[in-house]
TIBA-8956 format. One line per field, with one value per residue: x, y, z of N, C-alpha, C in turn. Coordinates in steps of 0.1 Angstrom, whole numbers. Each point is the difference from the previous one (the first is absolute). Last residue first. Example, Ala and Ser with C-alpha at 12.3 -4.5 7.8 and 13.67 -1.06 7.14 Angstrom:
BEGIN
nc1 c(128, 3)
nc2 c(-22, -57)
nc3 c(71, -1)
cac1 c(9, -9)
cac2 c(11, 12)
cac3 c(0, 0)
cc1 c(-8, 9)
cc2 c(11, 12)
cc3 c(8, 0)
***
This chain:
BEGIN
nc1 c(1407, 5, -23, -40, -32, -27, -43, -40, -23, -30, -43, -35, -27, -33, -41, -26, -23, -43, -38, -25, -31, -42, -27, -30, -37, -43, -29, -28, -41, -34, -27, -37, -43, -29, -29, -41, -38, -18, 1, 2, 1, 36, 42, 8, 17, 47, 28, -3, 32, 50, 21, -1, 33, 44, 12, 4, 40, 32, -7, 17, 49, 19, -8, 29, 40, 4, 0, 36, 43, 45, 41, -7, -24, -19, -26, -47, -24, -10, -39, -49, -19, -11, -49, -35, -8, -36, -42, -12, -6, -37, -44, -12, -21, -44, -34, -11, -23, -45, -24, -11, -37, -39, -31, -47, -45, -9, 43, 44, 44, 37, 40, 34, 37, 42, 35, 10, 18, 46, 24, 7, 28, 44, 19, 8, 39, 42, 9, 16, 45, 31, 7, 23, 45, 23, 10, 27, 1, -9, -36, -45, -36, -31, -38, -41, -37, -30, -33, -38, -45, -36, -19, -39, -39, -14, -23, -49, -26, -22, -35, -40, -20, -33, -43, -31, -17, -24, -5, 35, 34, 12, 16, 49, 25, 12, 26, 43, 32, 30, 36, 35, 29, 31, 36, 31, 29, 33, 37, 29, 29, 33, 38, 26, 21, 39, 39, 19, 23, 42, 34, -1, -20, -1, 23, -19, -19, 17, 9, -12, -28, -11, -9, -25, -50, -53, -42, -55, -41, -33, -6, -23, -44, -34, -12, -28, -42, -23, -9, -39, -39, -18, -36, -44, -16, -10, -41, -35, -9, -21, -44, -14, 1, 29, 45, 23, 17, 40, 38, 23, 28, 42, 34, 27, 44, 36, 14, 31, 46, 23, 27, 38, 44, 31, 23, 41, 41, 30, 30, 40, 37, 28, 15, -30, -5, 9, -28, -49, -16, -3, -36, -36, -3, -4, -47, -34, -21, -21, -48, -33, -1, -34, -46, -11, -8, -41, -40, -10, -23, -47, -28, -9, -28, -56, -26, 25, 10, 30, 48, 26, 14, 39, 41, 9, 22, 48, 34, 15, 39, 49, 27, 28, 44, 36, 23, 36, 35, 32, 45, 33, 15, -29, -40, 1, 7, -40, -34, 11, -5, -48, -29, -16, -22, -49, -32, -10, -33, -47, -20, -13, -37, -33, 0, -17, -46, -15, -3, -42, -48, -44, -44, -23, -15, 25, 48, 18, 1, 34, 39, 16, 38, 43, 11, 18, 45, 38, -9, 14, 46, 13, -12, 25, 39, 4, 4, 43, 27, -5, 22, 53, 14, -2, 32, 40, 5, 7, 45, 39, 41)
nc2 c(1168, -53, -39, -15, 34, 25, -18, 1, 40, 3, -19, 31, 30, -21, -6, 33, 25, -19, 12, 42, -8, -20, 29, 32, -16, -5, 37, 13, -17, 18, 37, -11, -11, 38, 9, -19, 8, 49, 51, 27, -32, -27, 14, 4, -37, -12, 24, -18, -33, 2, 5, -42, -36, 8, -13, -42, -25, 4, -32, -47, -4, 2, -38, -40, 6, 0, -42, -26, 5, -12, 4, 24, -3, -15, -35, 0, 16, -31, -36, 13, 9, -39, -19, 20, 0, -22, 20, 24, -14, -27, 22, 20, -34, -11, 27, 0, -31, 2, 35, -15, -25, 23, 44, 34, 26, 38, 31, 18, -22, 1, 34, -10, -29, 12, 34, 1, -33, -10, 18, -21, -34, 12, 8, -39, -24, 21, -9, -44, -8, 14, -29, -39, 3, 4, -32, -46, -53, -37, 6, 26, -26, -21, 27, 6, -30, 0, 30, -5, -24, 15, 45, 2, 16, 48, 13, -16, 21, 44, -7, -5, 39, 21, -16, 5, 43, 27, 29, 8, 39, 23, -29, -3, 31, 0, -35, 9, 31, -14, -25, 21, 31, -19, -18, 29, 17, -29, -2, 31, -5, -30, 14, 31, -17, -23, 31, 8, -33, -3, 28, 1, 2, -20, 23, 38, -14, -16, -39, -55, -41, -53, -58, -39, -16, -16, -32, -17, -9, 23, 43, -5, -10, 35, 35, -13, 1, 40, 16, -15, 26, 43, 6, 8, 44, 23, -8, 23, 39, 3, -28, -41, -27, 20, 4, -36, -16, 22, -11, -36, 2, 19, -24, -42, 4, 17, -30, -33, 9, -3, -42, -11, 20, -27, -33, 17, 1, -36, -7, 24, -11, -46, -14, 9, 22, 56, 27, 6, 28, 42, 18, 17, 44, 37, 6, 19, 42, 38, 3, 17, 45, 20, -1, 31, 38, 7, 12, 47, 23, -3, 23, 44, 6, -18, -29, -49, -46, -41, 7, -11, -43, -19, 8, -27, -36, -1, 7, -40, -25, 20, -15, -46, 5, 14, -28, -27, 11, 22, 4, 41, 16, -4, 20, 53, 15, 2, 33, 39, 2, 3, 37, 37, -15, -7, 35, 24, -20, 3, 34, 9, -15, 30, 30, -9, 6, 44, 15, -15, 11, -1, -12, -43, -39, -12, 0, -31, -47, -13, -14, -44, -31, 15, 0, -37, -32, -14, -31, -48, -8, -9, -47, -37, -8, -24, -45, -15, -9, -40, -37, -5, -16, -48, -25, -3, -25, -50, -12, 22, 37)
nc3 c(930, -8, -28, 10, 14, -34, -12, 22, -7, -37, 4, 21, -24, -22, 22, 15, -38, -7, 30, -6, -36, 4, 24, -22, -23, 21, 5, -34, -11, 21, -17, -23, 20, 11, -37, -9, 29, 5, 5, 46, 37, 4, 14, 46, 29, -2, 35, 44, 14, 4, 41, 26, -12, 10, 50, 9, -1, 35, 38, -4, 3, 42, 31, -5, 21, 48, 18, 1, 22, 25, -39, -38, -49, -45, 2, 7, -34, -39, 3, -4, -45, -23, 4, -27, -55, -30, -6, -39, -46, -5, -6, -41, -25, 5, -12, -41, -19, 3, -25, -41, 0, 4, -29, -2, -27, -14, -6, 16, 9, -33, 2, 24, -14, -27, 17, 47, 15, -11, 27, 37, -4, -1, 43, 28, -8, 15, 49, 10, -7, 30, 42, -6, 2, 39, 24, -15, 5, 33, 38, -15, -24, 30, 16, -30, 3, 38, -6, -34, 3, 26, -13, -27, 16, 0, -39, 1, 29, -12, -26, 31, 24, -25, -6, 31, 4, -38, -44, -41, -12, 35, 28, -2, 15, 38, 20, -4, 29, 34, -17, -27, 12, 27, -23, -16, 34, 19, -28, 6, 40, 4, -18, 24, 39, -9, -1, 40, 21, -10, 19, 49, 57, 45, 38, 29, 43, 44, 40, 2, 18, 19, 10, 4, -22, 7, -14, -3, 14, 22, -24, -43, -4, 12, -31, -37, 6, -3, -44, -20, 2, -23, -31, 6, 7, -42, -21, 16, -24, -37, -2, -22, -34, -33, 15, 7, -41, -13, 26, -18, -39, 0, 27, -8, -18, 27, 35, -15, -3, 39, 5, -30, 11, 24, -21, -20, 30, 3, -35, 0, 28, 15, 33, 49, 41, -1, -34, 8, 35, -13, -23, 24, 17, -28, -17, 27, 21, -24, -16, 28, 7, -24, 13, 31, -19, -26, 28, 12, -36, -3, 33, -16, -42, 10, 17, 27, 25, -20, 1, 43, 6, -25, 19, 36, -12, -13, 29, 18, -15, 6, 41, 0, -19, 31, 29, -16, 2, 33, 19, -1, -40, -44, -9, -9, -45, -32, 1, -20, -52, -17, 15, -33, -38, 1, -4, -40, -24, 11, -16, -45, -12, 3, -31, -44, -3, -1, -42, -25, 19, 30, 20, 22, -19, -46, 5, 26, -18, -31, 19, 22, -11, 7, 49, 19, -16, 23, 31, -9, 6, 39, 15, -11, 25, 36, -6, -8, 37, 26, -17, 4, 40, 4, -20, 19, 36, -7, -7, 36, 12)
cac1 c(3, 11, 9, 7, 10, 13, 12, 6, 8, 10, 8, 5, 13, 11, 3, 5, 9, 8, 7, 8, 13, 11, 5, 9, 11, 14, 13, 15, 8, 5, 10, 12, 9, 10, 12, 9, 12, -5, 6, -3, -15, -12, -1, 1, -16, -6, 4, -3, -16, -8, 4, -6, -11, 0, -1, -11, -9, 6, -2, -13, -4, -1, -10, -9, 1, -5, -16, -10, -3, -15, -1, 14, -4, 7, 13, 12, 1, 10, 13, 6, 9, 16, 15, -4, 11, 12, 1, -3, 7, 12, 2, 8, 11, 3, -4, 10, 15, 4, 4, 8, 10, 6, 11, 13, 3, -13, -16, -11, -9, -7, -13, -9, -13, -10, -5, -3, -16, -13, 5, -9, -16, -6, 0, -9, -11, -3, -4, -10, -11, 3, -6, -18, -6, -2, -10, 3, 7, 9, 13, 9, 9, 9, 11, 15, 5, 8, 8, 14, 13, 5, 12, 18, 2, 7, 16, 16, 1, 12, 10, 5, 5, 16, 7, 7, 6, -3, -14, -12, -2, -6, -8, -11, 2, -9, -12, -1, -10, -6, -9, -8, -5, -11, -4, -7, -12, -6, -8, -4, -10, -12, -2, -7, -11, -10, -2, -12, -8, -5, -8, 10, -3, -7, 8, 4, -13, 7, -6, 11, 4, 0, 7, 10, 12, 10, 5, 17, 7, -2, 6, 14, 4, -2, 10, 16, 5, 3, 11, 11, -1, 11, 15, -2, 1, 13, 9, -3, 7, 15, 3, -1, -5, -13, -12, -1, -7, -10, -1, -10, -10, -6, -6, -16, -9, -2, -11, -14, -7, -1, -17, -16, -7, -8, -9, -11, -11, -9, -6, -8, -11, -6, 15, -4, -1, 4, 14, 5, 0, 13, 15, -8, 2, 12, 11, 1, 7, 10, 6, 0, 9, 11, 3, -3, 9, 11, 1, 7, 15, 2, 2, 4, 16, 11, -14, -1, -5, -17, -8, -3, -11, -16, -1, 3, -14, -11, -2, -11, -10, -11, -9, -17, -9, -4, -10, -16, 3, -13, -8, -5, 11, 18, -8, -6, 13, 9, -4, 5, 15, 8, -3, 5, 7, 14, 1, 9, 15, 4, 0, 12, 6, -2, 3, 16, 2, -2, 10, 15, 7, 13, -1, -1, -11, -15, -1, 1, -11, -11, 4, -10, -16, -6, -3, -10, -15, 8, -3, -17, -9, 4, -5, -10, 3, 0, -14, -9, 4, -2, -17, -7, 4, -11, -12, 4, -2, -10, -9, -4, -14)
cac2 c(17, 5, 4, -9, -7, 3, 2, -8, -1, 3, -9, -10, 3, 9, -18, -2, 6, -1, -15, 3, 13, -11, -13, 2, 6, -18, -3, 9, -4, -12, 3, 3, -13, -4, 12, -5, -9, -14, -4, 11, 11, -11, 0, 18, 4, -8, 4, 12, -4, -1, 13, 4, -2, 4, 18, 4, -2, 9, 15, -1, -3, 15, 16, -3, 0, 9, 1, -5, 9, -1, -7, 7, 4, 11, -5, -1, 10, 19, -2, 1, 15, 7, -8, 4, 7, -10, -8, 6, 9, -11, -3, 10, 2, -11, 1, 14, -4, -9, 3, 8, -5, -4, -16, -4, -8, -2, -7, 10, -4, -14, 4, 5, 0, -9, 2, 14, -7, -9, 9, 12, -10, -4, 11, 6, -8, -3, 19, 4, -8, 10, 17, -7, -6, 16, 7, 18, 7, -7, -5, 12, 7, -12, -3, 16, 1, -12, 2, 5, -6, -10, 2, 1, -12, -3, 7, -4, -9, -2, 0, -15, -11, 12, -4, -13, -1, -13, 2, -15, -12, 9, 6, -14, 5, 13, -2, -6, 6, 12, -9, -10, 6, 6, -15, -3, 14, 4, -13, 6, 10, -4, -8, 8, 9, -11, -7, 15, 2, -10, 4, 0, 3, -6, -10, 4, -2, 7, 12, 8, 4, 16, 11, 1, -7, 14, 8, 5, -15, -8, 3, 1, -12, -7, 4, -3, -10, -5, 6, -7, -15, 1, -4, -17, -4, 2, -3, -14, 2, 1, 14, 3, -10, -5, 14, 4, -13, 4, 15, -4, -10, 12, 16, 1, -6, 6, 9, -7, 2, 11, 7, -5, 4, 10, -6, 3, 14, 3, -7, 5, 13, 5, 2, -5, -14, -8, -1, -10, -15, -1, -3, -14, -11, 2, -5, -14, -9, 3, -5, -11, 1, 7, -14, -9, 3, 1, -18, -9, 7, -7, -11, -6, -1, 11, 3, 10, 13, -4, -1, 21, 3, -4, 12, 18, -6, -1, 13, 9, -2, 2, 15, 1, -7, 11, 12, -9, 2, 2, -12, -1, 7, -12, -16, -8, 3, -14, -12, 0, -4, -14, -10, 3, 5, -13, -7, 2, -7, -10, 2, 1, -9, -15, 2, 2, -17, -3, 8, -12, 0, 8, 14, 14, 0, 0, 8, 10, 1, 3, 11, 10, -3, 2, 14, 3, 7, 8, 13, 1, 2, 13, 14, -4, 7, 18, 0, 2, 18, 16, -2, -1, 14, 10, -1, 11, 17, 3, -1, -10, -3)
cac3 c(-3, 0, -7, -4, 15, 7, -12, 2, 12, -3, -4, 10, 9, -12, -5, 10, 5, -13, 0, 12, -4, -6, 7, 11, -6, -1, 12, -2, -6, 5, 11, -12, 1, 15, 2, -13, -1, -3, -13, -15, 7, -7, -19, -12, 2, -11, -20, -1, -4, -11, -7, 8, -2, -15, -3, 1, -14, -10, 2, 2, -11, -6, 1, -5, -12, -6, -1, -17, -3, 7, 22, 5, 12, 5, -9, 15, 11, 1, 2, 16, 8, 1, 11, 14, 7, 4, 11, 18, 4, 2, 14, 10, -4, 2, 10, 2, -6, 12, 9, -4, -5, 13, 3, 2, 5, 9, -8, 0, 9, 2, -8, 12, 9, 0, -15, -2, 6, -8, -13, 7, 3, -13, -9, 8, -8, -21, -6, 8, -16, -11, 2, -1, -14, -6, 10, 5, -14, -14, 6, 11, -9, -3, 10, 0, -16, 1, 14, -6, -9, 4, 8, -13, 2, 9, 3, -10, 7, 8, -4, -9, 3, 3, -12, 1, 8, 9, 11, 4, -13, -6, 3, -7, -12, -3, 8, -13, -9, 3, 13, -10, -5, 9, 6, -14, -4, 11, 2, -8, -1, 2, -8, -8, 3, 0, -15, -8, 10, -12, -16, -8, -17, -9, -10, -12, -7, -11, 3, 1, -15, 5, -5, 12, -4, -4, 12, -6, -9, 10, 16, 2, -5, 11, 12, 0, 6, 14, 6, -4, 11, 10, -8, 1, 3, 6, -5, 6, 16, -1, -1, 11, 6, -4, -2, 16, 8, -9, 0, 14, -4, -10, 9, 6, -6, -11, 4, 1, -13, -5, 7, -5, -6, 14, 3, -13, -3, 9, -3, -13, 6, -13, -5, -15, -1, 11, -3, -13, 6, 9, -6, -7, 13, 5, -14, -2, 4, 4, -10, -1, 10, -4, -12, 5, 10, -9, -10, 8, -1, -15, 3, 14, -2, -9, -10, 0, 10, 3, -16, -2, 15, -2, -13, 5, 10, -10, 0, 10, -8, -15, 5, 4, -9, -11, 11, 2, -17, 2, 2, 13, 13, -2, 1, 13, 10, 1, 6, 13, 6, -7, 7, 14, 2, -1, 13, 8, -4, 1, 16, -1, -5, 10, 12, -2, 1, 10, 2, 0, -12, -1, -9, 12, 9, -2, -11, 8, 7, -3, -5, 9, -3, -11, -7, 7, -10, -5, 8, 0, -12, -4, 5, -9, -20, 7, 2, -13, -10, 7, -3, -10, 1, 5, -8, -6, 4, -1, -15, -8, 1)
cc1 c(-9, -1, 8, 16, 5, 9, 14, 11, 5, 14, 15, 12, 4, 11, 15, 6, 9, 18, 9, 8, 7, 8, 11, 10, 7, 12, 3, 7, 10, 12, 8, 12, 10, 9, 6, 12, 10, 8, -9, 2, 1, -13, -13, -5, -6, -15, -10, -1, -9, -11, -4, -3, -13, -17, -2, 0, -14, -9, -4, -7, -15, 2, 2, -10, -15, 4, 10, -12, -14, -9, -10, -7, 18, 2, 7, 10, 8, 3, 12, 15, 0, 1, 14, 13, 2, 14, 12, 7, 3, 13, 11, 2, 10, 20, 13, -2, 7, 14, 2, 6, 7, 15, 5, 11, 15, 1, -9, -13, -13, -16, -8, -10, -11, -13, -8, -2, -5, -7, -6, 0, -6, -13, -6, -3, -12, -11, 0, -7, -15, -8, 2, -5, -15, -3, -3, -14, -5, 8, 14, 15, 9, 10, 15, 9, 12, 9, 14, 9, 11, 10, 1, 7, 8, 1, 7, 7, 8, 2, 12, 15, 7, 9, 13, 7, 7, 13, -3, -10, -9, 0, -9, -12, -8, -1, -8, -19, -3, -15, -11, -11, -8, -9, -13, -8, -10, -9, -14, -9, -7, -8, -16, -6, -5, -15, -9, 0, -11, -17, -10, 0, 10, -1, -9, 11, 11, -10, 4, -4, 10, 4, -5, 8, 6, 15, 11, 2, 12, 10, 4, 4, 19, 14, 0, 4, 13, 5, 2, 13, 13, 4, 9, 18, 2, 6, 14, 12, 0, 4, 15, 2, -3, -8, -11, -6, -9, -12, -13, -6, -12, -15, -8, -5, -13, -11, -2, -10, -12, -9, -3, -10, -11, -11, -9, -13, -12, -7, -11, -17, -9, -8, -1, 15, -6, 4, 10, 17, 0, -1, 10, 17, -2, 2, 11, 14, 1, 10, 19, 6, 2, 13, 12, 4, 4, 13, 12, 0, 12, 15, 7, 5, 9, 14, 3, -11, -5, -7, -16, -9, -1, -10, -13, -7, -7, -16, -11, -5, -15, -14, -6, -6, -13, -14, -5, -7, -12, -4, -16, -7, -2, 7, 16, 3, 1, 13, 9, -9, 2, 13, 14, 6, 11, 11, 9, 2, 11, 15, 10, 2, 13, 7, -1, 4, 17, 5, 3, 13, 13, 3, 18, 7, 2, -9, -17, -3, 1, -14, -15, -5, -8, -5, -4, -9, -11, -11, 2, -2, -12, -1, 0, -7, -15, -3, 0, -14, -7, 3, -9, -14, -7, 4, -11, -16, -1, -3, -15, -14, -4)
cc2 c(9, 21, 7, 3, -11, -6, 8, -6, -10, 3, 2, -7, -4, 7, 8, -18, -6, 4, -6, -12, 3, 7, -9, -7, 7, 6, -13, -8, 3, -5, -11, 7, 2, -8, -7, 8, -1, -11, -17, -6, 10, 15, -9, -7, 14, 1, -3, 2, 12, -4, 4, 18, 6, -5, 1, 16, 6, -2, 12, 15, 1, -3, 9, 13, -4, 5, 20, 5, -9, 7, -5, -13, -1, 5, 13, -5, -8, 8, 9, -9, -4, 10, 9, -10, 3, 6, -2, -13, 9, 11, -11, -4, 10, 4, -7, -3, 16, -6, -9, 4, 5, -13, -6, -13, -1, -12, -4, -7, 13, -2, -10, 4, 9, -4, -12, -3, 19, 2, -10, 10, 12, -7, 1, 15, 6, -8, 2, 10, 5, -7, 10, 16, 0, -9, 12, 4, 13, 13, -9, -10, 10, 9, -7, -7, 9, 5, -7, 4, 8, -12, -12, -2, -9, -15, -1, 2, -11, -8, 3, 5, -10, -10, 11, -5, -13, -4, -8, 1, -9, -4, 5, 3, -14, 1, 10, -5, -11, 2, 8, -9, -9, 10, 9, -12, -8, 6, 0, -10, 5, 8, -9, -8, 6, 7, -9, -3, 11, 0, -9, 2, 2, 5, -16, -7, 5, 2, 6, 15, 14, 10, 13, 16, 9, -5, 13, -2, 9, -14, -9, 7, 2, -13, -10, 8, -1, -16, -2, 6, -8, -14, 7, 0, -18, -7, 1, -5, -11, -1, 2, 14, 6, -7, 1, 12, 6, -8, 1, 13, 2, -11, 6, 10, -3, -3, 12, 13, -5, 3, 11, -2, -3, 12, 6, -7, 0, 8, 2, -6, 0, 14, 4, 0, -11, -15, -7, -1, -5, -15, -8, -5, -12, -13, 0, -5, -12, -12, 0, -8, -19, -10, 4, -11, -14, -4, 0, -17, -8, 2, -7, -8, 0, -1, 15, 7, 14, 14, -5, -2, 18, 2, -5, 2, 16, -4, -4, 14, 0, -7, 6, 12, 0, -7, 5, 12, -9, -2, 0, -16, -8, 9, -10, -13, -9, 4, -8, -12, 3, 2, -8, -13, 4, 5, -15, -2, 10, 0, -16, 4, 5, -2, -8, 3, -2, -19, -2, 13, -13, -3, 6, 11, 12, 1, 3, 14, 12, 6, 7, 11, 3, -7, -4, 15, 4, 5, 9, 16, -4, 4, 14, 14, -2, 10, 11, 3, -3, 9, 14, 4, 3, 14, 4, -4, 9, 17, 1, -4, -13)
cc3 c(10, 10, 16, -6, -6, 9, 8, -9, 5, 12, -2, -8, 7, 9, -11, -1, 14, 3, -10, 3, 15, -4, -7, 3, 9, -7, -2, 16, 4, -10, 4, 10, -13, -5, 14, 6, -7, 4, -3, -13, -16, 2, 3, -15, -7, 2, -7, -18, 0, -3, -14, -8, 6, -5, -17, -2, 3, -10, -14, -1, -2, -16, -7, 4, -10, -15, 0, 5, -11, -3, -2, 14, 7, 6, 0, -5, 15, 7, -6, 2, 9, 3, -5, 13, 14, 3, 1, 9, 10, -3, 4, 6, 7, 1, 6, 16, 6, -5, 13, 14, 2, 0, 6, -2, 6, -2, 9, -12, 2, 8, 0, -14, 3, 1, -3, -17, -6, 5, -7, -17, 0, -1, -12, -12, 9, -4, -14, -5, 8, -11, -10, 4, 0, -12, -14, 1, 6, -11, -7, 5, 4, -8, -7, 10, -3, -13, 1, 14, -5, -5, 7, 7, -4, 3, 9, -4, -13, 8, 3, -12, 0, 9, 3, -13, 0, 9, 11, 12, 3, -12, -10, 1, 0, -15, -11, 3, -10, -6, 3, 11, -7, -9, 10, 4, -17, -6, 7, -9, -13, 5, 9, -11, -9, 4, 3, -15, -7, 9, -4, -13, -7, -14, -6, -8, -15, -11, -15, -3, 4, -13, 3, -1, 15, 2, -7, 7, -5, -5, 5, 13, -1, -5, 9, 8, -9, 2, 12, 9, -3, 6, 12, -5, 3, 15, 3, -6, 3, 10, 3, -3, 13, 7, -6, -2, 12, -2, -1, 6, 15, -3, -13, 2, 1, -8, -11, 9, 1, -13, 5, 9, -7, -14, 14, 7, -12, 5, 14, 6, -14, 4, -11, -2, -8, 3, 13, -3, -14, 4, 6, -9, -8, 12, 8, -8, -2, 14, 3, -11, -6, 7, -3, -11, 8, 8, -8, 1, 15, 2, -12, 6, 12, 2, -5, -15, -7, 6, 0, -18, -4, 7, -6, -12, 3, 4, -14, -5, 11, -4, -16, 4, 5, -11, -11, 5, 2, -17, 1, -3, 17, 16, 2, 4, 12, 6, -2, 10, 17, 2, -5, 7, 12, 2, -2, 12, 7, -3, 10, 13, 6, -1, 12, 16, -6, -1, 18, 7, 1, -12, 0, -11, 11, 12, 0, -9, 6, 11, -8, -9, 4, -3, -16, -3, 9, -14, -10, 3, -1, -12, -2, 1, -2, -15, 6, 2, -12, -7, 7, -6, -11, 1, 7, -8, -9, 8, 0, -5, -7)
***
């Protein structure tokens, strides 16, 4: 491929990445609003969410089978992002859990074809994959970023539904923009869906799954919990909008480090410091923040801080995952990582909507803790047995 192809490829997937995560806060800045104006509980608004994620789920490895089997890895991309166009249009429409639920469904499937195809032409025809995915990841991260701000802009400013429907438009023209400018790589992805899952394979499913469930528990419910501290949508917002705007510097930032020093390293200081942050903001902060002047200092360094921890693990699970990927095998390897983290993620937001609904925030985001801790102990352990295995083959034994 040459060089000016590889920089417009490039540039298209970052502004597809822009899209999809712009979508990917679409539901939890709704959230408050659906609470206060059609009367669902957080426990219900858990069930959206996880409507969404198990619909990925499902979808994410047998799309990227598809998409590598039969050359269909551009088709797949621009039909997701029609189905997201779909899923905001039903969401504008709807004026019970009904319609709410099949919007769910729809953004579910939409999400589900991107990451595994987008991977794949990166790893394809990138050399530096770390370094490029981090910079496919900083736009992504930029719609991360705008979406909770511009969201909430559109809602204050228009009736919710309008809103919704006005945020389909983007999506139709990146389906329009990558049909009409990918091309689709040559290669054919090799038959044998079950020789994509391999230990190290289910070890990476469970290590970011659990990343996942603590990264969507905190996106999720954090909109709702500022909110209800500051009374003000656009400030809920604005702050979650500086957490997610960390991930433009730590994206690039993990890619380059993913390609110099051990993938599992950075994925285990990650979770240990996501943990210990989420375990200060619960004994700390959060009492902090029950005075009646807020600190908004305090809580924009914690802000600042989970969120460059999050991030900057996002380029090295998608380059791992196709690094451990068998053959012709990287969009369904990359799916059933994508896949596998959501189902865990999907299993525990319910959970965490239970404890906030009976217990409070303070108690969900002390949950959040335990699964970062999770995590780093699962990575821990799995860094320790690699070495020690490679010790062996050295010696010998």
């Amino acid at each position: 491929m040459k060089r000016f192809t590889k920089i417009r490829t490039l540039g298209i997937l970052s502004f597809a990445h822009f899209i999809v995560d712009f979508y990917s806060l679409f539901l939890p800045i709704f959230i408050p609003i659906l609470v206060l104006q059609l009367g669902i509980t957080y426990f219900s608004a858990s069930l959206l969410i996880s409507s969404v994620t198990l619909t990925g789920a499902v979808f994410q490895s047998p799309v990227g089978y598809w998409a590598d089997l039969y050359r269909k890895r551009v088709t797949f991309i621009a039909v997701g992002f029609i189905f997201y166009a779909l899923g905001a249009t039903i969401f504008g429409l709807s004026n019970g859990f009904g319609l709410l639920f099949l919007s769910s469904l729809f953004l579910g499937f939409a999400g589900a074809t991107y990451h595994p195809q987008s991977a794949n032409l990166i790893i394809k025809n990138f050399s530096k994959k770390g370094q490029v995915l981090g910079i496919h990841g900083a736009g992504g991260q930029l719609g991360r970023f705008i979406s909770p701000i511009l969201i909430a802009y559109l809602i204050s400013g228009l009736q919710w539904r309008l809103a919704a429907v006005i945020i389909a438009v983007p999506a139709l023209i990146a389906a329009l923009l990558c049909w009409s400018t990918l091309k689709e790589p040559l290669e054919r992805g090799e038959k044998g869906f079950g020789k994509t899952i391999t230990k190290p394979i289910l070890i990476l499913i469970l290590v970011l799954g659990l990343r996942a469930a603590t990264f969507t528990g905190i996106i999720f419910f954090l909109p709702s919990f500022l909110m209800e501290r500051t009374s003000s949508i656009n400030t809920a917002g604005l702050l979650t909008g500086v957490m997610l705007g960390v991930g433009l510097i730590a994206q690039p930032l993990g890619g380059i480090m993913g390609d110099r020093i051990s993938k599992i390293k950075i994925i285990f200081l990650s979770l240990t410091g996501i943990s210990t942050l989420l375990f200060l903001f619960y004994l700390i902060l959060m009492p902090m923040m029950q005075q009646t002047i807020l600190n908004y200092g305090a809580l924009v360094v914690f802000l600042v801080a989970i969120g460059f921890c999050i991030f900057i693990t996002f380029p090295i699970g998608l380059a791992l995952s196709a690094e451990l990927a068998s053959g012709e095998r990287v969009g369904s390897a990359v799916g059933a990582v994508f896949g596998g983290e959501m189902i865990i993620s999907a299993l525990t937001v319910p959970a965490l909507g239970y404890i906030i609904d009976t217990y409070g925030f303070r108690t969900g985001f002390g949950f959040l803790g335990m699964l970062a801790g999770a995590g780093a102990i699962v990575t821990g352990l799995y860094y320790i047995g690699s070495k020690r295995n490679n010790l062996k083959n050295v010696k010998g034994l």
